[in-house]
Backbone bond lengths (Angstrom), bond angles and torsions (degrees), N, CA, C in turn:
res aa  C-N    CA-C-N  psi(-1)  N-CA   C-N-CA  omega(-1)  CA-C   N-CA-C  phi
1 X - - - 1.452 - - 1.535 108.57 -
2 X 1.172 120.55 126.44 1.461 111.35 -168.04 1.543 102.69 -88.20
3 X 1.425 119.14 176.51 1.588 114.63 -171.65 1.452 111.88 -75.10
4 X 1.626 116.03 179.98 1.431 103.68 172.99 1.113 111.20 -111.47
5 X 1.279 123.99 159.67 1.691 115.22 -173.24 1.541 111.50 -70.53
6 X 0.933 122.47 143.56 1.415 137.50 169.30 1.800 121.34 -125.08
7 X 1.160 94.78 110.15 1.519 131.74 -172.55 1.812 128.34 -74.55
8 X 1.387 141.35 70.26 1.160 116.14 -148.73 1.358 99.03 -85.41
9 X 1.348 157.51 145.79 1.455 153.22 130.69 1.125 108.65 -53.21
10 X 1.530 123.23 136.89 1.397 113.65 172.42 1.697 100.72 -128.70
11 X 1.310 111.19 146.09 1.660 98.95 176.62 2.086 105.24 -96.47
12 X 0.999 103.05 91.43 1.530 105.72 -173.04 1.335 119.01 -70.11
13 X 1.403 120.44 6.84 1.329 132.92 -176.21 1.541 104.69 -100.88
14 X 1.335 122.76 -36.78 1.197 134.07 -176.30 1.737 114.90 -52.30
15 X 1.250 113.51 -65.65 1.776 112.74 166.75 1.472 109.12 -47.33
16 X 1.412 120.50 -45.84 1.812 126.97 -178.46 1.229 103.50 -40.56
17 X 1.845 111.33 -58.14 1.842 122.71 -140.83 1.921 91.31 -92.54
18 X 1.199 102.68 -42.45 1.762 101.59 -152.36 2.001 102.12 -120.66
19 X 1.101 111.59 148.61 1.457 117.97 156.47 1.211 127.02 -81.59
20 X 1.815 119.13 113.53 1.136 104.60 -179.36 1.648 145.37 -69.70
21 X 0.795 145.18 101.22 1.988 137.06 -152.29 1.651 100.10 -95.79
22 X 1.527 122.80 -33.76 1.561 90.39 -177.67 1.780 74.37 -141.75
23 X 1.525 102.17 -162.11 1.130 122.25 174.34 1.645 114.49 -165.92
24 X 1.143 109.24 123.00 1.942 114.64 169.84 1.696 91.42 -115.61
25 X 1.886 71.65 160.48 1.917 97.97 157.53 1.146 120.90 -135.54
26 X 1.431 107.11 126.37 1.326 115.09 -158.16 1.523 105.99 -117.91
27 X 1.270 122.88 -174.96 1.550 132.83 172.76 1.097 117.30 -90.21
28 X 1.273 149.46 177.65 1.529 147.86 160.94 2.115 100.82 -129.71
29 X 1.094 109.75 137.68 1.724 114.12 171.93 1.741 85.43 -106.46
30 X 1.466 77.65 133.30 1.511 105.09 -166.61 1.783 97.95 -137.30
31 X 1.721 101.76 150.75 1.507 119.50 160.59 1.618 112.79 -89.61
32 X 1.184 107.21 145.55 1.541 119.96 -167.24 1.404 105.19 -39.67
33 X 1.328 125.11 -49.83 1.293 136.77 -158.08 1.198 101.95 -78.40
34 X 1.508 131.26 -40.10 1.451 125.88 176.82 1.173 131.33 -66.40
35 X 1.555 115.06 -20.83 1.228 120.11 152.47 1.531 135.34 -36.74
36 X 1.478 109.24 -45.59 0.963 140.45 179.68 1.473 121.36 -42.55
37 X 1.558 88.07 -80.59 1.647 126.01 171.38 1.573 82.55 -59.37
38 X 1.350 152.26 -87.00 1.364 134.73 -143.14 1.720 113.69 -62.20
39 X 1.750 121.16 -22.02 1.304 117.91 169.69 1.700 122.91 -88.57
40 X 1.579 100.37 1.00 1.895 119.79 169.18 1.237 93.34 -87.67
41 X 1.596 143.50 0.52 1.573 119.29 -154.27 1.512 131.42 60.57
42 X 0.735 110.71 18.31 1.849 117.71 -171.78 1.540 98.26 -103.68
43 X 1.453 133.20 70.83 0.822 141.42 178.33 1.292 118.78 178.63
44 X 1.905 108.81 132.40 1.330 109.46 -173.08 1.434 133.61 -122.95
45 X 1.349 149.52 153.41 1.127 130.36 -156.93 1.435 112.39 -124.28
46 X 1.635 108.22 -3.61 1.332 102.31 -158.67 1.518 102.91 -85.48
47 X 0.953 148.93 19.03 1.636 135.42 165.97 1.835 99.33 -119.72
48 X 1.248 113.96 28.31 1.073 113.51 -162.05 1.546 120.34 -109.76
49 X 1.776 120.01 127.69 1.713 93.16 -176.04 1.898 106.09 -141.06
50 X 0.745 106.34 171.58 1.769 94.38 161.88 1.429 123.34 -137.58
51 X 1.445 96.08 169.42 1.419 111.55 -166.82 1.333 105.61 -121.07
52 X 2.149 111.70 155.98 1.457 93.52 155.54 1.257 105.28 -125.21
53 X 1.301 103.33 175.84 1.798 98.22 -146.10 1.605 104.87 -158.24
54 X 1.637 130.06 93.66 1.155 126.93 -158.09 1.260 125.16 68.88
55 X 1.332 137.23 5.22 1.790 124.40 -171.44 1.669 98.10 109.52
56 X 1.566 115.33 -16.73 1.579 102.54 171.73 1.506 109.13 -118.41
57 X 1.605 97.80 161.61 2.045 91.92 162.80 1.612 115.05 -117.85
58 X 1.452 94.47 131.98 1.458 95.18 179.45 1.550 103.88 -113.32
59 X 1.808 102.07 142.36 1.449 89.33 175.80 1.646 101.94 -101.52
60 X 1.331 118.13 176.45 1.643 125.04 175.90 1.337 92.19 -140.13
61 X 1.350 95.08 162.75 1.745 110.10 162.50 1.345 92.14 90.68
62 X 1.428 148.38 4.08 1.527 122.66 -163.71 1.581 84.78 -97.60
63 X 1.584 134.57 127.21 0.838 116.13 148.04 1.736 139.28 -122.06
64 X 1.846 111.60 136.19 1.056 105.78 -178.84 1.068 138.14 -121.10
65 X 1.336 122.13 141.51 1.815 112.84 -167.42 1.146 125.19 -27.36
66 X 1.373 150.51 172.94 1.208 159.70 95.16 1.715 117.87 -14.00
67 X 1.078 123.41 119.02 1.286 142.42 175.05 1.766 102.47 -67.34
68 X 1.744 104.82 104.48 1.585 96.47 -166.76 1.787 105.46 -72.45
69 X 1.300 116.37 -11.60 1.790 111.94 168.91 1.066 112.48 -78.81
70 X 1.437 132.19 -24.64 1.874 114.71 -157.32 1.642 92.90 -87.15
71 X 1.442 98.28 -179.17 1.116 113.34 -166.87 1.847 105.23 -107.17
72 X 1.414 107.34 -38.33 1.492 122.96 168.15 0.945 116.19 -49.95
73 X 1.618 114.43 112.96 2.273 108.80 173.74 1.627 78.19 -94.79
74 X 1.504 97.01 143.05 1.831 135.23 -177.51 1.504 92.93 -146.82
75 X 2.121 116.79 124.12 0.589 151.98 -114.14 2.018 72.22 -105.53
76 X 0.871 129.18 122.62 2.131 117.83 -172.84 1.544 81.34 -75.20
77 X 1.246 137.34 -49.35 1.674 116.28 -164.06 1.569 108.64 -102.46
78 X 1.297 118.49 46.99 1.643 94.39 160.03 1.038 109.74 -104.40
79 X 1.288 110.50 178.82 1.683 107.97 -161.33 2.064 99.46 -113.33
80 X 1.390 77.07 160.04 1.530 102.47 -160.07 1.211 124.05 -123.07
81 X 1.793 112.71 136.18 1.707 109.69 -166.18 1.255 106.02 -65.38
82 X 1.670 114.11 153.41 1.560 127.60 171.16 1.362 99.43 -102.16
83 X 1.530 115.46 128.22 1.504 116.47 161.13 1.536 101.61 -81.20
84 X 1.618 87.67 133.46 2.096 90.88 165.00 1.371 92.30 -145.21
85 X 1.765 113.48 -175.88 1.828 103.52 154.01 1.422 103.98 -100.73
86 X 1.463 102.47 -170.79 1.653 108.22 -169.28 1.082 128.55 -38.57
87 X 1.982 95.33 -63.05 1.069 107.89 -176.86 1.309 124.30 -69.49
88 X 1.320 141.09 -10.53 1.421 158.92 156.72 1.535 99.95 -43.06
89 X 1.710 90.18 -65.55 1.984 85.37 -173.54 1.264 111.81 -53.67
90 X 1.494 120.04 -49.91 1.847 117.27 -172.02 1.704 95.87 -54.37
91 X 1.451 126.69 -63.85 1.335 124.08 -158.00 2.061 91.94 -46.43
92 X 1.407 111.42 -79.32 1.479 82.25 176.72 1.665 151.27 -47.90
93 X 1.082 96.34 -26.98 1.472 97.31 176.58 1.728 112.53 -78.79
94 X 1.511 119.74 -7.28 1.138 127.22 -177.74 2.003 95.90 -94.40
95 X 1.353 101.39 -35.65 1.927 96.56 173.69 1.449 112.53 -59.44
96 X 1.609 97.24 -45.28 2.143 91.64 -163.54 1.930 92.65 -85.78
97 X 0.964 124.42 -8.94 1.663 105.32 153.96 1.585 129.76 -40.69
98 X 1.452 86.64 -35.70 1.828 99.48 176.65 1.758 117.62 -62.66
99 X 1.077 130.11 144.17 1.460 117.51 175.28 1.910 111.86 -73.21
100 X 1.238 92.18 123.04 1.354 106.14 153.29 1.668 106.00 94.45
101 X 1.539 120.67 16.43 1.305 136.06 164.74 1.378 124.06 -98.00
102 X 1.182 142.99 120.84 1.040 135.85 159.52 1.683 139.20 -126.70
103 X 1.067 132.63 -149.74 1.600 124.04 -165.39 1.175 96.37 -118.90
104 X 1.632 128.63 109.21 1.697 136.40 -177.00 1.339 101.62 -98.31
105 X 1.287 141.39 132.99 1.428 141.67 112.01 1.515 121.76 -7.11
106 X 1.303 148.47 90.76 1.494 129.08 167.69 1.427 119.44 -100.60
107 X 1.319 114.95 4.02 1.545 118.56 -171.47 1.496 119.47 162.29
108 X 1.622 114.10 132.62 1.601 123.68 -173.00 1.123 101.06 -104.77
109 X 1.180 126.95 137.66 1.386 140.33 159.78 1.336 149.89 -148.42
110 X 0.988 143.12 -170.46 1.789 148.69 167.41 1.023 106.26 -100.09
111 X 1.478 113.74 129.06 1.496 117.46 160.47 1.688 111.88 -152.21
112 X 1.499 99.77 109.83 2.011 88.50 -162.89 1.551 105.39 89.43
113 X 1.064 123.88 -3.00 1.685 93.22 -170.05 1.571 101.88 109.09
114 X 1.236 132.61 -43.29 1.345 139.79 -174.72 1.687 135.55 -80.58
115 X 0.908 113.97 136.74 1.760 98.31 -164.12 1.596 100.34 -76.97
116 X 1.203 129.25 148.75 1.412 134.79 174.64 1.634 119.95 -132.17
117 X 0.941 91.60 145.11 1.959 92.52 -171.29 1.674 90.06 -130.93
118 X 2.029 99.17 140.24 1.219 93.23 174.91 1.541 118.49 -120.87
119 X 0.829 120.38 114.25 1.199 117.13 -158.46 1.771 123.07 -112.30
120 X 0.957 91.16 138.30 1.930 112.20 -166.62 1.624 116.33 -95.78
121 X 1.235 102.06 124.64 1.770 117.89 177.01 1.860 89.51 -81.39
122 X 1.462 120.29 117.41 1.458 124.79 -175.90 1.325 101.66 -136.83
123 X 1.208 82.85 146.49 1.687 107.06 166.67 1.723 122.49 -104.99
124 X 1.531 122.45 114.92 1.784 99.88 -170.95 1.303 106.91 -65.33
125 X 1.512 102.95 155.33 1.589 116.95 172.68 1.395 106.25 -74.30
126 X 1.224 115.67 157.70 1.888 125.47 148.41 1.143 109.36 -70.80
127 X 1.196 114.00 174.29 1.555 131.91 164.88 1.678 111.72 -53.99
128 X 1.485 97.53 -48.96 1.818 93.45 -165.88 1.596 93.30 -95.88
129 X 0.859 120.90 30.31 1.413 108.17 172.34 1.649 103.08 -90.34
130 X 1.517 103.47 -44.00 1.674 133.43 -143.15 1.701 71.64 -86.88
131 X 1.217 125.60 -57.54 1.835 113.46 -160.72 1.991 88.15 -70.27
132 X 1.045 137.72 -41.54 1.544 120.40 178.75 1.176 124.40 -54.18
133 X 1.406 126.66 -28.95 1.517 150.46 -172.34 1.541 99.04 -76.90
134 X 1.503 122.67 -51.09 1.616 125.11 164.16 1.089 83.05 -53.59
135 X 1.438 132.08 -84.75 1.848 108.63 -117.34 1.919 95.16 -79.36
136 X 1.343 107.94 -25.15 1.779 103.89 166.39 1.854 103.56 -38.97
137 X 1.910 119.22 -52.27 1.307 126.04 -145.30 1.876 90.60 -81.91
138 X 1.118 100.45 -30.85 1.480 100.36 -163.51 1.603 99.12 -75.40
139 X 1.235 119.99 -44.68 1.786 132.20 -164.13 1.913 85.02 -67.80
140 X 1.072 110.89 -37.29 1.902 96.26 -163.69 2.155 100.43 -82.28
141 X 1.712 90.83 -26.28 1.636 78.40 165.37 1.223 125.32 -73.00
142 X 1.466 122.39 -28.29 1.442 116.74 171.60 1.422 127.27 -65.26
143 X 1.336 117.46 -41.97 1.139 129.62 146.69 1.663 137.14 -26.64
144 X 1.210 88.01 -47.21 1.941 94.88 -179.66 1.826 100.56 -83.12
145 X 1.720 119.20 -26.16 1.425 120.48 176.39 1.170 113.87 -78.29
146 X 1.371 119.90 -22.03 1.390 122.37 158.52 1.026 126.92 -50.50
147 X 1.617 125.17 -61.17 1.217 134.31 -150.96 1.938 88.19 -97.98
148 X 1.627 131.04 -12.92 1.092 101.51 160.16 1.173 132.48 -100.89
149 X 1.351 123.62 4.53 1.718 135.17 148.35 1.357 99.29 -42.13
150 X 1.604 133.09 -71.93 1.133 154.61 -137.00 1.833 108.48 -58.00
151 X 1.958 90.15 -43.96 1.375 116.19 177.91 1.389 116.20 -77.07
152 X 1.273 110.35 -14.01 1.527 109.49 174.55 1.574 115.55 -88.19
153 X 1.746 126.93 -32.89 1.105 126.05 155.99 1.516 134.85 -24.56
């Protein structure tokens, strides 16, 4: 039996827009078919965030294709329970109490057989934060072209 493909989503906007402060991994409750479509890659994260909401976290915004074999239409953007344990949920819902933090998506995946979402306690960036972070990314590329000119001498 050959393997099955395994697909990671990554939200690549998320490190760009926000600072990350913690990180969990949680579960996603999923319909048969979305499984599917989420281990083909047909699924996206970048407008995507979560909430917690009563003692649970739901995320919204993740949206994923339609499975072109099943027979079930499933709504690609409704939003979907997060497995965590308790104390996970209180620790987040006690972070986004804070102003200006919230619950990011950074990545979908397989682990076991199981879909996993990883998700980030963030803070949004400013403007000059995001242009310091370039010229930090740009100053360490010059740097490494430096020192491998240097090595080629």
């Amino acid at each position: 039996m050959p393997p099955r493909p395994t697909a990671t989503i990554n939200n690549r906007r998320a490190r760009h827009d926000y600072l990350i402060l913690d990180t969990y991994e949680a579960g996603i409750v999923l319909e048969g078919s979305e499984v599917k479509s989420i281990r083909e890659g047909r699924a996206t994260l970048s407008e995507a965030y979560a909430r917690a909401e009563n003692g649970e976290v739901w995320l919204h915004g993740m949206h994923i294709q339609p499975y072109p074999y099943s027979r079930d239409e499933l709504e690609p953007l409704r939003r979907r329970k997060l497995l965590l344990h308790h104390k996970e949920i209180a620790e987040l819902a006690r972070a986004t109490d804070e102003k200006g933090v919230t619950l990011v998506p950074l990545k979908c995946y397989f682990k076991d057989g199981r879909a996993k979402l990883e998700l980030a306690v963030a803070r949004g960036k400013r403007t000059y934060d995001k242009r310091q972070a370039i010229a930090e990314r740009d100053a360490k590329r010059e740097a490494e072209r430096a020192l491998k000119e240097r090595s080629r001498e």
